[in-house]
C-alpha positions as CSV (number, residue, x, y, z in Angstrom):
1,X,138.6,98.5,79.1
2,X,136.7,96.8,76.1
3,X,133.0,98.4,77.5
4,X,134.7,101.7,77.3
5,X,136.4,101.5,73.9
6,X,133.3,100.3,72.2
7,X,131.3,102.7,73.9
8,X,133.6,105.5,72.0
9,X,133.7,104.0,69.0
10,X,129.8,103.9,69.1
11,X,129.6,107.6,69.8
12,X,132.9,108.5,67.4
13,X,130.4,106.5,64.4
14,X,127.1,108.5,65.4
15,X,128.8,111.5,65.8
16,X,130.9,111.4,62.4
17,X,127.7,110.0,60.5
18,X,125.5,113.1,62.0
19,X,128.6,116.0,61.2
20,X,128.3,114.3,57.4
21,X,124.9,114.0,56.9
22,X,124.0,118.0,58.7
23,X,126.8,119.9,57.0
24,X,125.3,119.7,53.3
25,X,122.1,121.2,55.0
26,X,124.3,123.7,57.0
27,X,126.2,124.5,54.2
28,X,123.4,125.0,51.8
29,X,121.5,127.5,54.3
30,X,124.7,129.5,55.2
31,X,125.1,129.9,51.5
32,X,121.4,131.0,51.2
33,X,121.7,133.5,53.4
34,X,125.4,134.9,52.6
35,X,124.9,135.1,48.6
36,X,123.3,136.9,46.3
37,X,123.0,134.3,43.2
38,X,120.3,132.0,43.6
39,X,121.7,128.2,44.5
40,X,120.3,124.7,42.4
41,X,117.3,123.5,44.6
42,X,118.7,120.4,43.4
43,X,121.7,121.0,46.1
44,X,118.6,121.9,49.0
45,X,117.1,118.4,48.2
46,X,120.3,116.8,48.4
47,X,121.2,118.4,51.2
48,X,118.0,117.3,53.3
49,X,117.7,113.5,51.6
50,X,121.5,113.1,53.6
51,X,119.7,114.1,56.5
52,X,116.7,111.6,56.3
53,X,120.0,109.1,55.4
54,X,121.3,110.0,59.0
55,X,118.2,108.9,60.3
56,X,117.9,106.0,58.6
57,X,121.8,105.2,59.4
58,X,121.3,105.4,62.9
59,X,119.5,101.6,63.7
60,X,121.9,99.9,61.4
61,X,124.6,102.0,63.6
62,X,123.5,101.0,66.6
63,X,123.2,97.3,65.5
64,X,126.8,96.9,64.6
65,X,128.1,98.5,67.6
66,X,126.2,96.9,70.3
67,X,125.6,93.9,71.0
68,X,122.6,93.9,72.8
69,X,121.1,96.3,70.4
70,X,121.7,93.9,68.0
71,X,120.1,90.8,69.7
72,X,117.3,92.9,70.5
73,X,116.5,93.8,67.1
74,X,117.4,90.3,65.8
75,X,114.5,89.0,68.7
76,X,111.8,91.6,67.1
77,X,112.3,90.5,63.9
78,X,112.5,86.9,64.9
79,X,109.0,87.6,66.5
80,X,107.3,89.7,63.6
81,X,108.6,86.5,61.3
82,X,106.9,83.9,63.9
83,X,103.6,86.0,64.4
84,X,103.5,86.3,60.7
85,X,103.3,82.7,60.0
86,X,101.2,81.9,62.5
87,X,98.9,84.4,61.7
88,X,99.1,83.0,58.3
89,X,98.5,79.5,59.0
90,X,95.4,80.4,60.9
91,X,94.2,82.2,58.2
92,X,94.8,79.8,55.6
93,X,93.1,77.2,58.2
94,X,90.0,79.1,58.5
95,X,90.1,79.6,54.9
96,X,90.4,75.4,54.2
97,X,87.7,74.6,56.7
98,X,84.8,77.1,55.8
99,X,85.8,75.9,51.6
100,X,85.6,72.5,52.7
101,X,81.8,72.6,54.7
């Protein structure tokens, strides 16, 4: 069925982006622990910046893979763009009529 397949290519995606973005991190600690030279802490930073990147990959996963995700992000955007301008226009309203007295 079409529900089902998308469903598991919705959990195949967040599953695959979180095994990539946690084994650096993994890796780097298992090393830590299991070695005796000292490792770059360039690698640790790396290592936890793709974590903060699965994070972050997670909405924009989410919004390609399901539809109603999608329209319900679309809608809050769609609503933080119309309250913006009308907050705007009021302001620059208030701003033309107490100039103007």
């Amino acid at each position: 069925t079409g529900g089902r397949n998308k469903s598991v290519i919705m959990t195949c995606a967040l599953a695959g982006t979180f095994l990539v973005s946690w084994a650096p991190f993994v890796a780097y600690n298992v090393m830590e622990q299991t070695t005796t030279n000292s490792i770059p802490q360039d690698l640790y930073i790396a290592s936890f910046v793709c974590i903060f990147l699965n994070t972050a990959a997670n909405p924009i996963l989410y919004t390609l893979t399901n539809r109603r995700f999608s329209r319900y992000v679309v809608g809050l955007i769609q609503l933080k763009w119309a309250r913006a301008k009308s907050v705007s226009f009021v302001y620059n309203r208030a701003n033309n009529s107490s100039t103007s007295t």
